[in-house]
N, C-alpha and C positions, 0 to 999 in steps of 0.2 A: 504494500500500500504506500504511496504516492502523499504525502502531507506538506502540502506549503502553507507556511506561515508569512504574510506579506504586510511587514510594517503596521503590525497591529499595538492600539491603542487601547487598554480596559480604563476603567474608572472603578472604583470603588466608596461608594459613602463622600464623593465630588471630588479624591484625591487620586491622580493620575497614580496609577502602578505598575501598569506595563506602558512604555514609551518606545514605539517605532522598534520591536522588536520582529527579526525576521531568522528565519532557516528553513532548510528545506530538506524532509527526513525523508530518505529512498525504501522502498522496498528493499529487506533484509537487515536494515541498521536498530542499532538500538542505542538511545543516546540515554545520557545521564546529563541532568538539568542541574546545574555546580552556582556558587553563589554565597554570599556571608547571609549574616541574619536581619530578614527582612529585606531580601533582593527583591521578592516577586515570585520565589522560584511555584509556593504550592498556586498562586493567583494565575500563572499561565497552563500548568497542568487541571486546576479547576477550568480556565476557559476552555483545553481544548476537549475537557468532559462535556461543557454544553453548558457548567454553570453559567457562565458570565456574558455579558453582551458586546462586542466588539467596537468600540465605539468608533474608531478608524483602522481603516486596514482591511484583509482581508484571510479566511481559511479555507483554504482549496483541498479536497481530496480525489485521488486520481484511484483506480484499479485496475492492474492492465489497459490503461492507456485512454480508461473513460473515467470521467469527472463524476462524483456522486453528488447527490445531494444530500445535504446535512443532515436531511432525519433518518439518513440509511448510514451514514457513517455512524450517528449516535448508536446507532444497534449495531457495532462493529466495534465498540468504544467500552471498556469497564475500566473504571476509576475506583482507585479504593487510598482511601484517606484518614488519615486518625478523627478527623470528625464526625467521620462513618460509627466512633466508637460511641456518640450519643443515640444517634437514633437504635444502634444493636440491641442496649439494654433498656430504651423508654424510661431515660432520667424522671423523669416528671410522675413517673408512676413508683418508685423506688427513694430510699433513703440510705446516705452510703455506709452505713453499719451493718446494715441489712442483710450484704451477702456474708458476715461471720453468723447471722443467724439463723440457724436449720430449720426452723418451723416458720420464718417469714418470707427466708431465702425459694422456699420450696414454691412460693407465689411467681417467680418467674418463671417466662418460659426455656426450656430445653432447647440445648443445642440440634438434634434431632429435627425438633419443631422448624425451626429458624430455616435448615437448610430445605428441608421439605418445602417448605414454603418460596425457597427460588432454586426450586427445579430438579432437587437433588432423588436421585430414587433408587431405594437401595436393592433392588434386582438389576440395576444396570452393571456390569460387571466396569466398565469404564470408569463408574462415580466409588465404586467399591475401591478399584487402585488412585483414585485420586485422592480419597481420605487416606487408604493406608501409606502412600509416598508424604503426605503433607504432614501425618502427626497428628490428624483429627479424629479418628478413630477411635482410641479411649474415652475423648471427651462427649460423644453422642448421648450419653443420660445426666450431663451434666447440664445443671441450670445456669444461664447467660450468666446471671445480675456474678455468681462464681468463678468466671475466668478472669487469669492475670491479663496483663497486656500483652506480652507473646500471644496466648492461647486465641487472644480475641482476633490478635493480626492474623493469625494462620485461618481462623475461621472463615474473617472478609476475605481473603484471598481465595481461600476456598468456592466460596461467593461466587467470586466475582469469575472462574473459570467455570463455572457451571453454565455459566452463560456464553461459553464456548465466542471469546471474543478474536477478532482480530490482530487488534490493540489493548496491550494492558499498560495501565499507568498506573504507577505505585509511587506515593509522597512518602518518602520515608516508612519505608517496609522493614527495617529493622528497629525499629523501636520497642524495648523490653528482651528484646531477645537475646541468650547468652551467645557466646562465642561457639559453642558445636550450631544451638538453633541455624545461627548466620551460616555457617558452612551448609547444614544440609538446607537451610534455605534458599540457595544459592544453588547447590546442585538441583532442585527441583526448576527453581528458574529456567535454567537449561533446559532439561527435558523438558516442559514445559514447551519454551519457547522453537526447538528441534521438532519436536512430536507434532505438535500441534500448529507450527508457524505461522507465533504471536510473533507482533513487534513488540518489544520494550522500553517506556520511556518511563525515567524513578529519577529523583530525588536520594538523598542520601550522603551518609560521609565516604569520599573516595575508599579508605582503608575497609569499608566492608563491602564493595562493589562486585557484581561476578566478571572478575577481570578479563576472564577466557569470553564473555559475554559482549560487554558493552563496547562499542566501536568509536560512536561521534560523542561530544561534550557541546552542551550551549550553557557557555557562562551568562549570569545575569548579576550587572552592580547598579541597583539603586533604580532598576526596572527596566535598565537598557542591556543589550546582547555586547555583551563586553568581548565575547569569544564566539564562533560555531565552527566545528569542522571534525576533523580527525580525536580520538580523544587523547589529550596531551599526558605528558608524564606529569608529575606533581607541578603542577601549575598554584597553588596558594598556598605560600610559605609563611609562615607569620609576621603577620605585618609592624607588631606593637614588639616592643620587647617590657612585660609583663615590670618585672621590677622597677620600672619606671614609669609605669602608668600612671598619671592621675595621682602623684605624689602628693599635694599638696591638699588635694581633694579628698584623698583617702584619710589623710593624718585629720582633717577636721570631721569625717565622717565616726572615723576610732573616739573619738571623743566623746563627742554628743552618743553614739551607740554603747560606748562605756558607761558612761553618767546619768542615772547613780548606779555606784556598783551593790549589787546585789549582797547584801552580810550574812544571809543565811549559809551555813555549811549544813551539807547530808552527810551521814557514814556510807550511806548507800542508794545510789541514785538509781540503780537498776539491778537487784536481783530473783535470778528465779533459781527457784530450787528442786528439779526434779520434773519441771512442767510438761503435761501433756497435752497433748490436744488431738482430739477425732472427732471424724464427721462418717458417722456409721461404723462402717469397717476400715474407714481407709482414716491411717495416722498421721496428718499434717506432723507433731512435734513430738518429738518420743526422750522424754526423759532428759528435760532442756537442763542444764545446771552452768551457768553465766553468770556473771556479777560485772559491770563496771563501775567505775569510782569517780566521784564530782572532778569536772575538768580532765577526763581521761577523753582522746580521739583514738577512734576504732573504726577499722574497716571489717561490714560484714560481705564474707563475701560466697556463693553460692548461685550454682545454674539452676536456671528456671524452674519452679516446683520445688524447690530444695527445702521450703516454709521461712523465707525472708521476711515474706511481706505479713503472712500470720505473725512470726514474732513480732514483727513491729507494731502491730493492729494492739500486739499487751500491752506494749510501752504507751502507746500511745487511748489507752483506755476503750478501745472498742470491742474487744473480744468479748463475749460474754462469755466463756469457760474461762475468764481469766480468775471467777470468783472460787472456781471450782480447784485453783491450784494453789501453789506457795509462792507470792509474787510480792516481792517489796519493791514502791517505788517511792523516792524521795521519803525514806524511812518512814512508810510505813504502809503495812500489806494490804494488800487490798482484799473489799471486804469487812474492813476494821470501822467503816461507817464514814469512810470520803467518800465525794461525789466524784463522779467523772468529769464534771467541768473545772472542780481542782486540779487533777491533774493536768486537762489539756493546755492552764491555765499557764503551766511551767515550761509545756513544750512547743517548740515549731516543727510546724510538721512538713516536707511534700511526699507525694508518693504519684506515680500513674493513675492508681483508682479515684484517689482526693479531687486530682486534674478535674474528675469529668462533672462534679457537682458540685462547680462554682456558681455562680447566677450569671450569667451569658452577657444581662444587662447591667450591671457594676461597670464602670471606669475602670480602668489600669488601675488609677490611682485608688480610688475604691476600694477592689481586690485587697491590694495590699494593707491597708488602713483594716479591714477585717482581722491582721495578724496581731493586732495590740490586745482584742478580746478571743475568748475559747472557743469561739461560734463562727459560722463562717456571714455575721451582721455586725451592723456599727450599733454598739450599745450607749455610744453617748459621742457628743460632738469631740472630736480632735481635740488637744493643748498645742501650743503655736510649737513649741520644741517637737513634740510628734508630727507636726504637719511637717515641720524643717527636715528631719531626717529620712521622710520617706521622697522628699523633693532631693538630699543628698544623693540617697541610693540612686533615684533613677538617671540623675546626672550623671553616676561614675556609668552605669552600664549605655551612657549613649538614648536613653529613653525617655529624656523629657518631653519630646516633642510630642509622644502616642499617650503621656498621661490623664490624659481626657476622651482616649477613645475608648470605646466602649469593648471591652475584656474577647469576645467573639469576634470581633476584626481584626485582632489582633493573627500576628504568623505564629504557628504552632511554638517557636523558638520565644519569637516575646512572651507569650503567653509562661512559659517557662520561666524567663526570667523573672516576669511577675512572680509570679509562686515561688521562687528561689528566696526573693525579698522580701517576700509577706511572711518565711519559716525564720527569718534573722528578726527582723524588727524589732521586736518586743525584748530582746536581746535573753531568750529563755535558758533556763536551766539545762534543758534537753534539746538538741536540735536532732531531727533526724530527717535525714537525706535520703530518698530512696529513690534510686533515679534521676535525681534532679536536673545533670546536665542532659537528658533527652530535647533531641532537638535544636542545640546548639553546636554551633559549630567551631575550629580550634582558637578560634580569637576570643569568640563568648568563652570557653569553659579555662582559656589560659586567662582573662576579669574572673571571674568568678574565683577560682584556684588562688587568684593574688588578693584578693576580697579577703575569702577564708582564713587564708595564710597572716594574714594583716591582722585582723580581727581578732582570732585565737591567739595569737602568740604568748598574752600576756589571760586570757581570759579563761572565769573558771566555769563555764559553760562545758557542757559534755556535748561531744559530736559521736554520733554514730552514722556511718555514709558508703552507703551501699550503691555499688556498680557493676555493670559486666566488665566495663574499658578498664583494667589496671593502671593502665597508665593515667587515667580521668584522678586516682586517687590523691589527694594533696600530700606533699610532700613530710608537713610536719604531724600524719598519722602514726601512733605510736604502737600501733596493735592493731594483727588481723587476725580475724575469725573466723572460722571455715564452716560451712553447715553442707550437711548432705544428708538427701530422703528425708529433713526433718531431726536430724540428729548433729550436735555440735561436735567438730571432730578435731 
């Protein structure tokens, strides 16, 4: 298939986003759409899904040597996007504790369901090898509102080939997933794309690309085609050198996020003793025994399913078997007659799941002003010193300009940032990090790293920070923690 793109123009909410961007993808290529955060890169892969309206310019598709019309390319066309991940579970009908709990959890629907419903049918011997090649096959009596974000991305993908496409476009298809997922994720791309011959055009960070795959690059800076052609060797080296970022901005940021410092000391800010956790027959956490110490950094680290994100749901007061275990937090067990909103009260939080039940319509700024209460609402108007710090942070990340846009126009990447700043603010006892660099790319997560690193040095805050990317892990982490099947090792 034949795809010219000619000097096309989008708007978004009156703000130009794609300006005069052009290439032209041949029959058999597969490009990868390269770019910092907030190029434009997921706005032109929405356009050429059918979202967006071209406001100058034009999109030509050819097929053997005949010109289609656009509503027969749409039906040749699957898009699969992380915002795909709202409508999957019907936010709006769910609450995000929900999926640790087994008798409310069991109210959504099955995986099962979902794909039945686009087109999947389990006597085709064809949809039989494409669950079992993808990794979806276990998950079929498993209820949506309960997969991670790996599970959910392998789903939409799943998805989206049942619909036997031409063209697939993938926005950042590795998101959540570890390091084997990416590999055999990558080997099914292939076949995939061999067997069936899709083209492919994704988003993504070079380093997990299917390199034997992708052929042409179309850079995009600031909404224009910076690059198209062949796809280059490491073409974006970092641009900043970190240690000297924002020197001057960061030292009055440390301050005002220092002051006042915090006098209470724990003995024990996180221990569990023996914790279990099951959901029927299958054991998320088998016999957890962990303790960290006020002002201790820890990397947790573990592939997908390993029960990361369950331990963290304890710490973070959502589990409800958490009453059922021996779990002290900030000295004192739970269970003993705190509330859950004491806790939340001490910690910052992100995670993937948290992501998807923000309120859509919140500001950037907004968003983040949420992280000074336990609640994801403003419980009372801002103090000028609070208003000043969250007006710092978004200066040092380059974000003042979108702190009045509304949280869902934001690119998958701000959005992250956002939530990145909303789990520091309040300058918590507990910070935990799950996930958090999702989305950005190595200029965002080398600010963020120099953020961190600035911040902690002298602070008796406890970080726990959870990655697939090893190298994403910040330098001054003093302890890693291994988990596997659910078992601390």
């Amino acid at each position: 298939m034949l795809i010219s793109i000619e000097n096309i123009c989008v708007d978004l909410k009156g703000k130009r986003v794609l300006d005069q961007v052009s290439c032209t993808i041949r029959p058999g290529e597969h490009w990868w759409i390269s770019g910092t955060l907030g190029a434009g890169k997921t706005t032109l892969l929405e356009t050429l899904g059918g979202k967006h309206f071209i406001r100058e310019g034009c999109l030509k598709i050819s097929q053997k040597g005949e010109e289609l019309p656009m509503d027969t390319f749409r039906k040749k066309i699957q898009l699969v996007s992380f915002g795909e991940d709202n409508r999957l579970i019907q936010l709006n009908q769910h609450y995000y504790q929900q999926r640790f709990n087994a008798s409310d959890a069991g109210r959504s629907h099955k995986v099962h369901t979902y794909l039945e419903a686009n087109g999947f049918e389990l006597e085709k011997e064809e949809h039989q090898v494409l669950l079992a090649n993808s990794g979806v096959s276990p998950l079929l009596e498993l209820e949506l509102i309960k997969l991670s974000s790996g599970q959910r991305r392998k789903l939409q993908l799943v998805r989206a080939v049942l619909k036997d496409p031409a063209v697939l476009i993938l926005d950042n298809p590795y998101l959540g997933l570890d390091e084997a997922s990416r590999r055999e994720f990558n080997h099914w791309l292939e076949k995939l794309c061999q067997e069936h011959e899709i083209q492919l055009i994704l988003t993504g960070q070079r380093k997990d690309l299917p390199m034997d795959l992708i052929t042409h690059e179309l850079a995009l800076d600031k909404g224009k085609a910076d690059y198209h052609g062949v796809l280059r060797e490491d073409a974006n080296p970092l641009k900043i050198k970190p240690e000297e970022y924002k020197k001057d901005l960061l030292g009055v940021l440390k301050t005002k996020w220092s002051h006042p410092q915090r006098p209470h000391k724990y003995r024990q800010v996180v221990a569990l003793n023996g914790v279990n956790i099951r959901y029927g027959q299958k054991t998320a956490l088998k016999n957890i025994h962990w303790q960290v110490r006020q002002g201790e950094k820890v990397a947790l680290i573990g592939h997908n399913g390993s029960g990361k994100s369950t331990l963290l749901s304890l710490l973070y007061a959502d589990h409800p078997q958490a009453y059922a275990n021996d779990i002290v937090l900030f000295d004192r067990k739970r269970g003993s007659g705190e509330s859950i909103w004491e806790i939340k009260e001490k910690v910052g939080f992100i995670s993937s799941e948290l992501h998807l039940y923000f309120n859509p319509r919140y500001t950037c700024w907004k968003t983040i002003a949420t992280g000074f209460f336990e609640t994801m609402t403003l419980r009372r108007k801002l103090t000028e010193e609070e208003e000043h710090l969250i007006d710092l942070f978004l200066e040092y990340f380059d974000l003042s300009a979108i702190k009045n846009r509304v949280f869902s126009q934001l690119s998958f990447g701000e959005q992250r940032l956002v939530l990145l700043i909303r789990a520091l603010i309040k300058h918590p006892v507990l910070i935990l990090l799950d996930e958090a660099y999702q989305g950005l790319d190595e200029e965002g997560i080398a600010k963020a790293n120099y953020l961190l690193d600035t911040l902690m040095a002298d602070s008796t805050s406890t970080l726990i920070f959870i990655t697939h990317y090893p190298e994403e892990i910040p330098s001054f982490v003093q302890r890693h923690t291994y988990i596997q099947e659910g078992e601390i090792q």
